[in-house]
N, C-alpha and C positions, 0 to 999 in steps of 0.2 A: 753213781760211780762205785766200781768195787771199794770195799777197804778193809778185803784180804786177800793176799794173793800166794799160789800154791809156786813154789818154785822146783823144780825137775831138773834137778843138776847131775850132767854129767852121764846118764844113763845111754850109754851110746856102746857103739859096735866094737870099738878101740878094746874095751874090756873082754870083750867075750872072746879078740881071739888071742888071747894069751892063755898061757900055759895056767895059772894059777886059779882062771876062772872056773876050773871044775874042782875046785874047793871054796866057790864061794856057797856062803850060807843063804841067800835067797837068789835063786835062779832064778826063779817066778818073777825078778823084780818088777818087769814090766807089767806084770799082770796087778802088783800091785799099786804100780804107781797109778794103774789107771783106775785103778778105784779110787782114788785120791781124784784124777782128774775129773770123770765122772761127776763124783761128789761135790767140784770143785763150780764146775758149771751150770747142775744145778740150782748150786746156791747161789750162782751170778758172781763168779769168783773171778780175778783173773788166773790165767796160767802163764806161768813164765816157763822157757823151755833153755836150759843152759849145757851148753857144750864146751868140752877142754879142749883148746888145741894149745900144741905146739910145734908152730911155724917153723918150716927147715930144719927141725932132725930128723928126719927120715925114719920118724916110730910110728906106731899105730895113733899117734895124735898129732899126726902133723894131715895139717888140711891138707894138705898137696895130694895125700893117700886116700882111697875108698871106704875106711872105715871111723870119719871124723861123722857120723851119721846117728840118727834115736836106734835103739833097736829097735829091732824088729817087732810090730804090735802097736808103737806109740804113734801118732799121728797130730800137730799140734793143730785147732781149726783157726778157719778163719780171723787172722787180728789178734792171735796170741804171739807174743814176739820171743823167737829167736834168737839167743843172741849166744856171742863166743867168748871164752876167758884165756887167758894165759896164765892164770896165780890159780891157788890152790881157793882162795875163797871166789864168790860171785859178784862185788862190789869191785874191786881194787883196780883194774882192765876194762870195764862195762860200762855201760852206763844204766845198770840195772837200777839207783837210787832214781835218776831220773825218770824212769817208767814209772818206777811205783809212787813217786812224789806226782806225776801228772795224771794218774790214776786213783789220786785221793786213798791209796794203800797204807794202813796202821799195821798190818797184822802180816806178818808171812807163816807160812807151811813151809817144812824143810823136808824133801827125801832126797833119794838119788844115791848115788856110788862117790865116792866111799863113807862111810861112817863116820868114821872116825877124820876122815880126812879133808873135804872138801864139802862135804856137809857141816862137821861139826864145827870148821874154819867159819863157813859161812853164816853159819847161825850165831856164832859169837859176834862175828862182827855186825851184823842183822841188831842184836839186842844192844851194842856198844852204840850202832846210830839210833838208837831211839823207838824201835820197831818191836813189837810185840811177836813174840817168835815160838810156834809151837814144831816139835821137831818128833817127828813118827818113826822111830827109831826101825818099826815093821818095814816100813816103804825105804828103806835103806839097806843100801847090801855092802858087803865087803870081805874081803880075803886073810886067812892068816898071818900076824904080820912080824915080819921077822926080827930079830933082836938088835942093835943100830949096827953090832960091830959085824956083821954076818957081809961078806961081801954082796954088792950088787950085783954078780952073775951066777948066783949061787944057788944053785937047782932047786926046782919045787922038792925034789925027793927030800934034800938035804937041810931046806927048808923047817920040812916039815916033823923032820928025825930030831931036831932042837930043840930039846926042852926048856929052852927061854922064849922059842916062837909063843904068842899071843894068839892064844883060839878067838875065833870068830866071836863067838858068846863071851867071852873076856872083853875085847875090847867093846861090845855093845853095851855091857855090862859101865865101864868105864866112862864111857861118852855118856851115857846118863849122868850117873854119879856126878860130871863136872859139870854139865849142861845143866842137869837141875835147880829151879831153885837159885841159878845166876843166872844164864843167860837163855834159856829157856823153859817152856812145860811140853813133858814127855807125855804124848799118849798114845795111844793104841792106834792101827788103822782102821777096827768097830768105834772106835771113837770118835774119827773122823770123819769115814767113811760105811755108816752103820751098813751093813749087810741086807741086800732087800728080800724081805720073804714073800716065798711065793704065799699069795693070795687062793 
């Protein structure tokens, strides 16, 4: 039985169509998460595939709508499980500890959107129950983030004119820094996912 498992939170359509996603720092993410999956299977890994919803408000995360969905690129196979959250970590809503407890799982892989948010939520609490947590800081994307007093309908333009806003590279920057060395080990996606050379 596996006992490590790649977890893929949140990486869904919900993101891409807002406004703020053409300031996110890895577009690509799908491309990388699947190097991670890739990697993940054939090391005999499981994959866990995690999505945010939220039920009945009528945003780009409420299941009711066409864009509670992986983007575009990801495809989970056969017997990887599926599953939904409503809280910002992957534990709390889930029954994600029971998977990986009946899959003999010590070890999880953190990527997915956001960084700083629901990954790095995740992964704390990943290391708080007892689980060896490596967190790919590369296979993780996310958005400039704005200052707490900035209202919440307050334009990308305006956003982004703030010199309290947190660059993308700040806040990665940051989630390392806490994640380190407490609740998990940062590495690379060559790290985890070495690069195959052509032969």
């Amino acid at each position: 039985m596996p006992q490590t498992a790649l977890l893929v939170i949140d990486v869904q359509e919900s993101f891409r169509v807002r406004e703020n996603w053409s300031v996110v720092d890895h577009p690509d993410i799908a491309d990388r998460v699947n190097r991670l999956v890739h990697a993940a299977r054939a090391n005999g890994d499981l994959v866990i595939w995690v999505l945010h919803t939220e039920p009945g408000t009528g945003t780009v995360f409420d299941p009711a709508g066409p864009h509670v969905r992986l983007i575009e690129g990801l495809e989970p196979a056969e017997g990887e499980p599926v599953i939904s959250k409503t809280a910002h970590n992957a534990f709390t809503t889930t029954n994600l500890q029971q998977i990986l407890t009946e899959n003999g799982v010590r070890e999880v892989v953190v990527s997915g959107i956001r960084t700083e948010q629901c990954c790095e939520t995740t992964a704390r609490v990943a290391s708080d129950l007892g689980y060896g947590v490596t967190f790919v800081t590369e296979a993780t994307a996310t958005m400039p983030l704005p200052h707490w007093t900035m209202p919440a309908d307050a334009s990308l333009a305006d956003v982004l004119a703030d010199p309290r806003t947190l660059s993308t590279e700040t806040i990665a920057e940051r989630t390392e820094y806490v994640l380190a060395g407490r609740f998990a080990t940062i590495r690379t996606l060559d790290e985890v996912a070495p690069p195959v050379l052509a032969s």
